[in-house]
N, C-alpha and C positions, 0 to 999 in steps of 0.2 A: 752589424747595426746595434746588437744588444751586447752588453757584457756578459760574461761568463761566467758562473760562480766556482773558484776554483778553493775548495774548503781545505785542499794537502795545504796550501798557502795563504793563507787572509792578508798578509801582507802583500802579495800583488793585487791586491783588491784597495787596502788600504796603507795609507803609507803612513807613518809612523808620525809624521805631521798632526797635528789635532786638528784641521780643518780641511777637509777631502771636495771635491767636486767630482759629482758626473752627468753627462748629460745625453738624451737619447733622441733619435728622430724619431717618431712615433705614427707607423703607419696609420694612413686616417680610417679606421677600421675598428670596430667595437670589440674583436678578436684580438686586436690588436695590445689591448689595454690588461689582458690577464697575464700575459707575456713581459709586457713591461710593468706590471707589480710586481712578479716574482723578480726579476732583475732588481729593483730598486730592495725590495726583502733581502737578498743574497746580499749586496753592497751591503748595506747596514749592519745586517748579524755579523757579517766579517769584518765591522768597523766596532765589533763590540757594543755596539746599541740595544740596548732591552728589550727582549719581546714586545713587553705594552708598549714602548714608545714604537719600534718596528709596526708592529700593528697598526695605529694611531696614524703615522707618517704612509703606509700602505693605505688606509682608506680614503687619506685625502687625496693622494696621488690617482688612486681611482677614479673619484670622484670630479678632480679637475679635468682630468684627461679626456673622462666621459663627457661632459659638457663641452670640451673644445671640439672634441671627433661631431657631438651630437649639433651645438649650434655654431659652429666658424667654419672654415674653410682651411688646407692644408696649406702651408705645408703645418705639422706641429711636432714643436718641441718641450719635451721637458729637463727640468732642468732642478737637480737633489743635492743639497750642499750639507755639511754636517760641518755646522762654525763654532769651533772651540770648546765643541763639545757638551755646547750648552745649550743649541737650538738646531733643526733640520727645516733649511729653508725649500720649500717648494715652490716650483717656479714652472708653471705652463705657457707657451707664446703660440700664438695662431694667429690667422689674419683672417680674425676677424674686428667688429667695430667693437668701442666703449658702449655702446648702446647696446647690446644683443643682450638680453637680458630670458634670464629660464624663469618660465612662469609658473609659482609656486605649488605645490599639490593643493587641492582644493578640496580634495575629501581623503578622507581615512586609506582607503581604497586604490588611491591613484599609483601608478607605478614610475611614477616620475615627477621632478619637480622640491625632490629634500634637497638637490645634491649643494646649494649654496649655504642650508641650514647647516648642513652637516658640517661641512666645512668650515664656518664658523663658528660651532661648537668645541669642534675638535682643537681649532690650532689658537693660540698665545695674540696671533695677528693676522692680519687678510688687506689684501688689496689689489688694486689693476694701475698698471701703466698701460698707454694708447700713443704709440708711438710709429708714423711711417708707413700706415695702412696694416702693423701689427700689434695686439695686443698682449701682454703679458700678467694673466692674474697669478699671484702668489698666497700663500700661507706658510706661517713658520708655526714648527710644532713643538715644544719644549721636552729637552731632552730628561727624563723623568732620573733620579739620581737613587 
């Protein structure tokens, strides 16, 4: 289900190509989501992507992933592209609606509710496609040079 990080070889992780895709099914489980950031970290560092940006790209990945597990339905997939080396596109799809929306923290205190702020902060660009009874929100995060 997950990739492997295999560090004797970075090129079977990445291929010599400057625009990589991979993409994982993501148990709907909130367990699930620590397992598949490290996988997404392993890809990138072996793609030669910067800590900060690795960083950067890992918390959004978190952060989408938690909100699709937290308010959609399975099946979900993510989906981490690194396009010419100049931007890493993140891509969560779940089935659920355009409507489902996380309701924001409303005090200092709340332990839930940043995860859209964040995301917006963090990446370059943000959006959702609503297609077929599934939904796909993205961020792309800029690859820092």
């Amino acid at each position: 289900m997950y990739t492997t990080c295999d560090e004797t070889n970075p090129q079977k992780q990445c291929p010599a190509a400057a625009e990589i895709e991979r993409s994982w099914t993501v148990p709907h489980s909130h367990q699930a989501v620590a397992a598949v950031r490290q996988d997404v970290k392993c890809v990138l560092e072996s793609c030669g992507v910067g800590r900060g940006t690795v960083d950067t790209a890992t918390l959004v990945v978190s952060e989408l992933t938690t909100n699709s597990i937290t308010h959609a339905l399975p099946p979900v997939t993510l989906r981490v592209a690194v396009l010419g080396q100049r931007v890493i596109r993140i891509e969560v799809v779940d089935a659920g609606t355009s409507n489902d929306v996380c309701q924001p923290a409303n005090q200092p205190t709340d332990e839930h509710g940043r995860g859209n702020l964040i995301v917006s902060t963090l990446a370059s660009r943000t959006g959702q496609l609503a297609y077929f009874g599934r939904v796909t929100r993205w961020a792309e995060v800029p690859v820092a040079e």
